[in-house]
C-alpha positions in Angstrom: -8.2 -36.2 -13.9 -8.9 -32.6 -14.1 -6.6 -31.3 -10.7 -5.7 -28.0 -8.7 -2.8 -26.1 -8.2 -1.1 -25.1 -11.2 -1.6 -21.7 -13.0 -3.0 -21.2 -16.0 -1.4 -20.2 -19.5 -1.9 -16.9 -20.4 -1.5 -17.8 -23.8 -4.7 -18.8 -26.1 -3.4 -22.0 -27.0 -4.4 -25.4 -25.4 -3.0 -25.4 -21.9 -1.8 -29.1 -20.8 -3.9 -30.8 -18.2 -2.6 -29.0 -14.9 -1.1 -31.5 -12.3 -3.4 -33.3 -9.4 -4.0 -31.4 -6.5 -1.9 -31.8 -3.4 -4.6 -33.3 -1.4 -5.3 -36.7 -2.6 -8.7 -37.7 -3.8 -10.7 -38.6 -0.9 -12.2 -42.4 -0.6 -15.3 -41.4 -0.1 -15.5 -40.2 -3.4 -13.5 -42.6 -5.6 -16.8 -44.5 -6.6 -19.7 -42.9 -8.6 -22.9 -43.3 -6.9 -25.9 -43.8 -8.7 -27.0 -40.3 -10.5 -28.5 -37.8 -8.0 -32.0 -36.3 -9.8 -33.1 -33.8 -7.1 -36.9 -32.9 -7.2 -37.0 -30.7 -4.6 -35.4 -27.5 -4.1 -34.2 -28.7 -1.3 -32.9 -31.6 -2.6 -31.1 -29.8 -5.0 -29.6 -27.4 -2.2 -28.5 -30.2 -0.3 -26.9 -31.9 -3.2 -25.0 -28.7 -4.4 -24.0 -28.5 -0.9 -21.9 -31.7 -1.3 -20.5 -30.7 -3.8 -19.3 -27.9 -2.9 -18.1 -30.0 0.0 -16.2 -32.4 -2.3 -14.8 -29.7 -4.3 -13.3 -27.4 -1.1 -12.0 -31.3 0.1 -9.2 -30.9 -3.5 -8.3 -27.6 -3.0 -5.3 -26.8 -2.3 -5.7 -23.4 0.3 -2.0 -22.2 -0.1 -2.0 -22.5 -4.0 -5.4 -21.1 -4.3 -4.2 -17.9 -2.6 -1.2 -17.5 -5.3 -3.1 -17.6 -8.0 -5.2 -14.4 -9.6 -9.1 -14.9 -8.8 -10.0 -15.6 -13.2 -6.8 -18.7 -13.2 -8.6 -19.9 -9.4 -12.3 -19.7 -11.0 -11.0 -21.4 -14.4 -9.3 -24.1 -12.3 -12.2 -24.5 -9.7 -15.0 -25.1 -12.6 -13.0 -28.0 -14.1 -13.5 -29.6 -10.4 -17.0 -28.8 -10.2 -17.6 -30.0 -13.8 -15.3 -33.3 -13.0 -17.0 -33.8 -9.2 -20.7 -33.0 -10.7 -19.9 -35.5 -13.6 -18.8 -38.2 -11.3 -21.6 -37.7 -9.0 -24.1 -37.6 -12.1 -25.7 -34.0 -10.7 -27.8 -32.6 -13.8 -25.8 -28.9 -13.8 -26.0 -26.9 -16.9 -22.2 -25.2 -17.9 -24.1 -21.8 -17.0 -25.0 -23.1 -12.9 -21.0 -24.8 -12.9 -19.5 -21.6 -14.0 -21.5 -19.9 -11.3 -20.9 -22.2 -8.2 -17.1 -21.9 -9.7 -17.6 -18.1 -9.3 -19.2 -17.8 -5.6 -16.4 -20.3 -4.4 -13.7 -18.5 -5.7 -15.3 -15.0 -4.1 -15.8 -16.9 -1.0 -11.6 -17.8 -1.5 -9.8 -14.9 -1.9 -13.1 -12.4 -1.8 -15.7 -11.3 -0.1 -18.3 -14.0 -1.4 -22.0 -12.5 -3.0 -20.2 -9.4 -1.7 -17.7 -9.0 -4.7 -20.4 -8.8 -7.6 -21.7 -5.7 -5.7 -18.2 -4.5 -5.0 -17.2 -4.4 -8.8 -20.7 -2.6 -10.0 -19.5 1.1 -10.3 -23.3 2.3 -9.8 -23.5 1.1 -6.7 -22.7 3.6 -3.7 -23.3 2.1 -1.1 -24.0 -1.6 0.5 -26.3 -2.7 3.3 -26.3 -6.5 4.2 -29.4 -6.8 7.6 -28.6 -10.5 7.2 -27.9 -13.2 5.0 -31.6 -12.4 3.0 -31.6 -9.0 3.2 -29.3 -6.8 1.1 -30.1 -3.8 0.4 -27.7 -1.0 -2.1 -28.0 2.7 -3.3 -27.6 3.5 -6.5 -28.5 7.1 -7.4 -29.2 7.8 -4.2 -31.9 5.6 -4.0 -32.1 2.3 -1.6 -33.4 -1.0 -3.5 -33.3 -4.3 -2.0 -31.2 -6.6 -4.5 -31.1 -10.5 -5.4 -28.0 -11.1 -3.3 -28.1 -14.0 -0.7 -25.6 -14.9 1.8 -25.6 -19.2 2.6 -26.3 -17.9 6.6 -25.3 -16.2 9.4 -22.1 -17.8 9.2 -20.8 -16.8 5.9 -22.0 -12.5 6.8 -19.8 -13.2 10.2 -17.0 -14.7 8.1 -17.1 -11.9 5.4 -17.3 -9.1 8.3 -14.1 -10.8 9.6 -12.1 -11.5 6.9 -12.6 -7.3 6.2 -11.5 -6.6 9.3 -8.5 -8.8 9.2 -7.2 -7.2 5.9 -6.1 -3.9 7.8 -4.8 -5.4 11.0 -8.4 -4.8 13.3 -10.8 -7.2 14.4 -14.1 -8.0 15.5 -15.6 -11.2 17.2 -18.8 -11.7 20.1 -15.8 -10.4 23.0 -15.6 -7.1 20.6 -18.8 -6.7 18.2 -18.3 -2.9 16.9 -16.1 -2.5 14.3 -15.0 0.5 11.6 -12.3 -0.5 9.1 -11.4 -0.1 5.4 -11.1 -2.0 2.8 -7.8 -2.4 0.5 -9.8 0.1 -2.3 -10.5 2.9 0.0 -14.1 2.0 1.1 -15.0 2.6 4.6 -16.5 -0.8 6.1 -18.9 -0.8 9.4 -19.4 -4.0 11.4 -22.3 -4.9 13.9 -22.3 -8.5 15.2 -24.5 -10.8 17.4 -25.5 -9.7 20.3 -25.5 -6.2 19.5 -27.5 -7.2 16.2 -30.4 -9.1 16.9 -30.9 -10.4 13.3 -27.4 -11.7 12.6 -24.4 -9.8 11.4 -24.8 -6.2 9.6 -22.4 -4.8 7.3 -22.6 -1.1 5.6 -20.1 -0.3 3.6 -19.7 2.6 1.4 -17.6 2.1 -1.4 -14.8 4.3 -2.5 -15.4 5.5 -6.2 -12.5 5.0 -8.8 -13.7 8.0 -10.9 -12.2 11.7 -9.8 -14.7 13.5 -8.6 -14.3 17.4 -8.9 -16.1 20.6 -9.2 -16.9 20.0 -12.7 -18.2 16.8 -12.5 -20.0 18.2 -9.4 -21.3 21.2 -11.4 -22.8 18.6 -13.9 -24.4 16.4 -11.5 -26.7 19.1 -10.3 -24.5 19.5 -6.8 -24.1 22.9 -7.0 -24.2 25.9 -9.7 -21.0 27.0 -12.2 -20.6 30.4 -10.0 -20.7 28.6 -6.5 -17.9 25.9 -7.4 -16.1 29.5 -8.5 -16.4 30.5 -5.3 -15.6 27.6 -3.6 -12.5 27.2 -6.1 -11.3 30.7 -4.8 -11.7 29.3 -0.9 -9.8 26.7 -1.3 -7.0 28.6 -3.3 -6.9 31.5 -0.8 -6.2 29.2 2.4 -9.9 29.5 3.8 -10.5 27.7 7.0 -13.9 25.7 6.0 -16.4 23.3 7.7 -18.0 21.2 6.1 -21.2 20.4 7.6 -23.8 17.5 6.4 -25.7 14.4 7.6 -25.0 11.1 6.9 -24.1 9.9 3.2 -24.5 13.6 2.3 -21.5 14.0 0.1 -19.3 15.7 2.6 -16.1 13.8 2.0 -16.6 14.0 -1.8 -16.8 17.9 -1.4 -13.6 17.9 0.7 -11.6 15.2 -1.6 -12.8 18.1 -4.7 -11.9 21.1 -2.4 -8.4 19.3 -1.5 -7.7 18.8 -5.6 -7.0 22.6 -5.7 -4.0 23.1 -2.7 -0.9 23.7 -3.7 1.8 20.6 -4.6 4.2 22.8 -2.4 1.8 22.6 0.7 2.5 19.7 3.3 -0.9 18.3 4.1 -1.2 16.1 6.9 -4.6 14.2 6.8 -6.2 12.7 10.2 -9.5 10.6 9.6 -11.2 7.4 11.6 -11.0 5.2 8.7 -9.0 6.5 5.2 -11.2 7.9 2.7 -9.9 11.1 1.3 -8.1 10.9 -2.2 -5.4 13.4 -2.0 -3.1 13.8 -5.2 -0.9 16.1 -3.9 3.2 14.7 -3.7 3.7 16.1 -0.4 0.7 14.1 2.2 0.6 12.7 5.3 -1.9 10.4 5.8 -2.7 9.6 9.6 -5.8 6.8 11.0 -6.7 6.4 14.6 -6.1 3.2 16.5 -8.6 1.6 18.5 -7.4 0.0 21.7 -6.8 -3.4 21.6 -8.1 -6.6 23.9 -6.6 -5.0 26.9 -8.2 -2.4 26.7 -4.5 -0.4 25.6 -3.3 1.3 22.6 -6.1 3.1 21.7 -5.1 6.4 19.6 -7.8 8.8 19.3 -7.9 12.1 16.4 -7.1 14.1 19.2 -3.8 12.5 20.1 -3.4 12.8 16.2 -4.1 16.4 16.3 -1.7 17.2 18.9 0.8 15.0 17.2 0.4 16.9 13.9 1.2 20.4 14.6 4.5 19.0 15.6 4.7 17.7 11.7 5.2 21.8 10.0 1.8 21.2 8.6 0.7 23.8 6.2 -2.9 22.5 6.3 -4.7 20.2 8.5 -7.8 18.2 6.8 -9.9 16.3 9.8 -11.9 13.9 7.9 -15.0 14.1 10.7 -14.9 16.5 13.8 -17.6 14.2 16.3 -15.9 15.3 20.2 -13.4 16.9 22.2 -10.5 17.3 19.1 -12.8 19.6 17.9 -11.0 21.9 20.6 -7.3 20.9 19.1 -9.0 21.4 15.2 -9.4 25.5 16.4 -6.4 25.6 18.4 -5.1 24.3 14.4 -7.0 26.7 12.6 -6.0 29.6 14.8 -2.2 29.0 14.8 -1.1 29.7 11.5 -2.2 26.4 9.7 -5.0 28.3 7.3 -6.7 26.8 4.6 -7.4 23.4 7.2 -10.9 21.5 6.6 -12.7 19.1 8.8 -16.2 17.6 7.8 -18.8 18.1 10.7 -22.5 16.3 10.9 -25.3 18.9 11.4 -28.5 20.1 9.9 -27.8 23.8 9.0 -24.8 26.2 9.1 -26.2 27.8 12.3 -25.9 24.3 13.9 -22.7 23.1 12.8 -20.9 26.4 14.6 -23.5 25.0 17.7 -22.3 21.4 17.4 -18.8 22.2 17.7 -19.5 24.7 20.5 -20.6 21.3 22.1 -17.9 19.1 21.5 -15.2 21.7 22.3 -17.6 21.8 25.8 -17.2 17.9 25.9 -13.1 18.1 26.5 -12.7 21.8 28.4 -15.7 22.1 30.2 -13.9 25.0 32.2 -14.1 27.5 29.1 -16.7 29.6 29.5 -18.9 29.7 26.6 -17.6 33.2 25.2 -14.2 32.4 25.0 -15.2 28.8 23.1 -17.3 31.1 20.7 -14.6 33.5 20.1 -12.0 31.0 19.1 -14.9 29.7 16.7 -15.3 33.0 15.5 -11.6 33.3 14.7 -10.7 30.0 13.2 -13.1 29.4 11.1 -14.4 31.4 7.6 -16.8 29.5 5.6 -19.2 26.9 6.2 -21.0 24.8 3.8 -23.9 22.7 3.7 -24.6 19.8 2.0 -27.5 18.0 2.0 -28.8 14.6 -0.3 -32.4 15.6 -1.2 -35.5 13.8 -2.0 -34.9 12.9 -5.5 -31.1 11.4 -4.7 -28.8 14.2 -5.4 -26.7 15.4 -2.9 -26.4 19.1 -3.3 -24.8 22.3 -1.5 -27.8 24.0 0.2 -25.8 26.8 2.2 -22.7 28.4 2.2 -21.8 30.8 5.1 -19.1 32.9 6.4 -18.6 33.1 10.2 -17.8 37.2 10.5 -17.3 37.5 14.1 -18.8 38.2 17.7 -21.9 40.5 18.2 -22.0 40.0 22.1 -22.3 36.8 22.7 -23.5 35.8 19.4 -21.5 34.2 16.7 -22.4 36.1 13.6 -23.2 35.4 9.9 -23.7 36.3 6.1 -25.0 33.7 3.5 -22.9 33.6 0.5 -24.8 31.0 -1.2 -28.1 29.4 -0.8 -30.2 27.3 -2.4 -33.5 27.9 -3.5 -36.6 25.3 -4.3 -38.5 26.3 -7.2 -40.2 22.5 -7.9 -39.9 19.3 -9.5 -39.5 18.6 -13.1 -41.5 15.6 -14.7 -39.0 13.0 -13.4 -39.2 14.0 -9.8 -35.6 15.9 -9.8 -35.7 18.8 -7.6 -35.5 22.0 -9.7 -34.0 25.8 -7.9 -31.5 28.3 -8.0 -28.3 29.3 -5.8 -28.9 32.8 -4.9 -26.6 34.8 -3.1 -26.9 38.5 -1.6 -23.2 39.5 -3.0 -22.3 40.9 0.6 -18.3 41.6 0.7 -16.9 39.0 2.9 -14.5 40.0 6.1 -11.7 38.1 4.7 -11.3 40.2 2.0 -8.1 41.1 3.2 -7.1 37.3 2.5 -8.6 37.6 -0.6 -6.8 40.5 -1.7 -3.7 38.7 -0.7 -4.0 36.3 -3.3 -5.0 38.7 -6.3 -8.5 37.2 -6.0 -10.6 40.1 -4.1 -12.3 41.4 -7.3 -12.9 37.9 -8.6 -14.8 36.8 -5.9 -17.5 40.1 -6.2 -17.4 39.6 -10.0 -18.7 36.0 -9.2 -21.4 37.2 -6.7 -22.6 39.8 -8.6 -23.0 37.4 -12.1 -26.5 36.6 -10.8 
């Protein structure tokens, strides 16, 4: 009797029967019924549904969870193929291998999840219930085939993510953001907040490098702004990085990050982990929501705080959204240059406006001079990003914060991009154009060697 439990040879040659499972075989199913010839769909669904049943009854949980997900599927389709034998269920080797697959992803995965998981042109995943799940790929949404059993299984999944990094979400505490064990960032909305059953967006945490090259060649931005931003980055520029949602923000910062200097300490302070830092010397820091008490919580701006105590050199805030936007300054204005924090706005001019806000949110006794002033001193470059029409996310603006005219932050474009049309495909076609003003941190730049190299690459166009 085929059985459960017992790895499988790596070897090619004929592996012995492995050993019966723990469990014994249930009485129920010692006898073969008479041969089950669905005609219905939903006979078929029901009957598939006992056997799955019968199948989960000779499994063995501990074991399965030792054993690499190929030796579980191998082992789990000899007990379909056994069970649907017995039970004389018409299944084709093709429909055995693939109920063998969705159990074990339902095991030790994330069930219909993990197909989409695995597909490297995938970017993101959208699951609006157990029928609807939709993914971007190109930048472009498309509703795929995949099909959760019910409700059920989504609030299982959504759990069982959660679980992996210590956080949880249930009906007493519906709200979740988490990670998975890859990097990707995971967000969780249960019943009753979500009306249609569980929702799940998760955006998935690519295994390829991305850099300024591969940026260049993607159509994000132009050869000479990458230069540009290349000489930012090396010459400890205090940058904002400004974008909407799914706009590439954290991919320009994990590229930007790739040029600091292995002899830097970095300390990195983000909601849920997503930057990629290669450096040997990084400190990697996550906030803590508070747990069913209501205690514990620790928010970015206790992290903040706690990391200039660390000697940072730099300080990289994965998303600036309230009052540690306050702390981020204080950062950028105490000797910790070349620091980065991602911020969601609509424009450069409305970035420096949005963090004029949230600075408001925590010291609403500064008056709003003294806010823009420190803004005017921390900070040197801000860049746009933007995903456009046709799927590519692109830089749109880069700006440099010069200083105060009265009470008016003020600014010169370095970059920006220019809409000339759309080719025959629909990709958006234009230029980055740039005024080649000589920046006020050209004293920084001169520091570094890097002054005339900077011109050189405004003046190219």
């Amino acid at each position: 009797m085929t059985g459960f439990g017992r790895r499988l040879p790596p070897e090619p040659a004929p592996a012995p029967v492995p050993a019966p499972v723990l469990a014994p075989v249930p009485a129920s199913v010692r006898e073969a019924p008479s041969a089950l010839r669905p005609e219905t769909r939903g006979a078929m669904d029901e009957a598939l549904t006992r056997l799955r049943a019968q199948v989960m009854e000779r499994v063995d949980s501990a074991v399965a969870a030792e054993l690499q997900p190929h030796e579980l599927q191998a082992q789990l389709e000899g007990l379909v193929h056994e069970i649907a034998e017995r039970e004389r269920l018409e299944l084709t080797a093709r429909e055995q291998a693939r109920m063998a697959e969705q159990m074990a992803n339902d095991m030790v995965g994330y069930g219909p999840l993990e197909a989409l998981l695995r597909d490297e042109g995938i970017n993101e995943i959208m699951v609006n219930g157990p029928n609807r799940v939709f993914i971007e790929t190109a930048g472009k949404l498309h509703l795929s085939g995949v099909r959760f059993r019910d409700n059920a299984q989504v609030a299982s999944i959504a759990q069982k993510m959660a679980a992996s990094v210590g956080r949880r979400v249930d009906e007493s505490s519906p709200l979740v953001d988490c990670r998975l064990l890859d990097g990707s960032r995971v967000n969780v909305v249960l019943p009753p907040l979500a009306l249609d059953g569980a929702c799940i967006t998760i955006r998935k945490f690519g295994k390829r490098k991305v850099d300024f090259a591969a940026m260049v060649g993607n159509g994000s931005m132009s050869p000479r702004l990458a230069r540009i931003l290349e000489i930012a980055s090396r010459c400890r520029l205090n940058v904002v990085i400004s974008g909407g949602t799914g706009s590439g923000k954290t991919t320009l910062m994990n590229a930007m990050s790739q040029l600091i200097e292995h002899d830097e300490r970095v300390v990195t302070i983000e909601d849920t982990a997503e930057l990629r830092l290669q450096q040997p010397h990084v400190v990697r820091l996550e906030t803590r929501p508070p747990n069913l008490e209501g205690r514990g919580e620790v928010t970015q701006r206790d992290l903040i705080k706690n990391a200039l105590r660390m000697r940072p050199d730099r300080i990289i805030v994965g998303e600036v959204r309230g009052q540690e936007a306050f702390d981020m300054l204080q950062a950028m204005n105490t000797g910790h240059d070349g620091s980065i924090c991602t911020v969601h706005a609509n424009t450069t001019r409305d970035a420096l406006t949005r963090i004029e806000n949230m600075v408001q949110m925590g010291s609403m006794a500064l008056p709003v001079r003294a806010i823009r002033t420190q803004i005017a001193g921390a900070v040197d470059l801000i860049i746009q990003v933007e995903r456009m029409r046709d799927g590519v996310r692109r830089v749109t603006q880069v700006s440099e914060v010069c200083g105060m005219d009265g009470e008016v932050i003020t600014m010169n474009e370095v970059f920006t991009f220019e809409f000339h049309g759309e080719d025959a495909t629909g990709r958006i076609q234009g230029d980055w154009m740039s005024p080649a003003i000589r920046p006020g941190f050209t004293e920084r730049l001169r520091a570094f060697g890097l002054d005339r190299a900077w011109m050189q690459v405004l003046q190219e166009g």
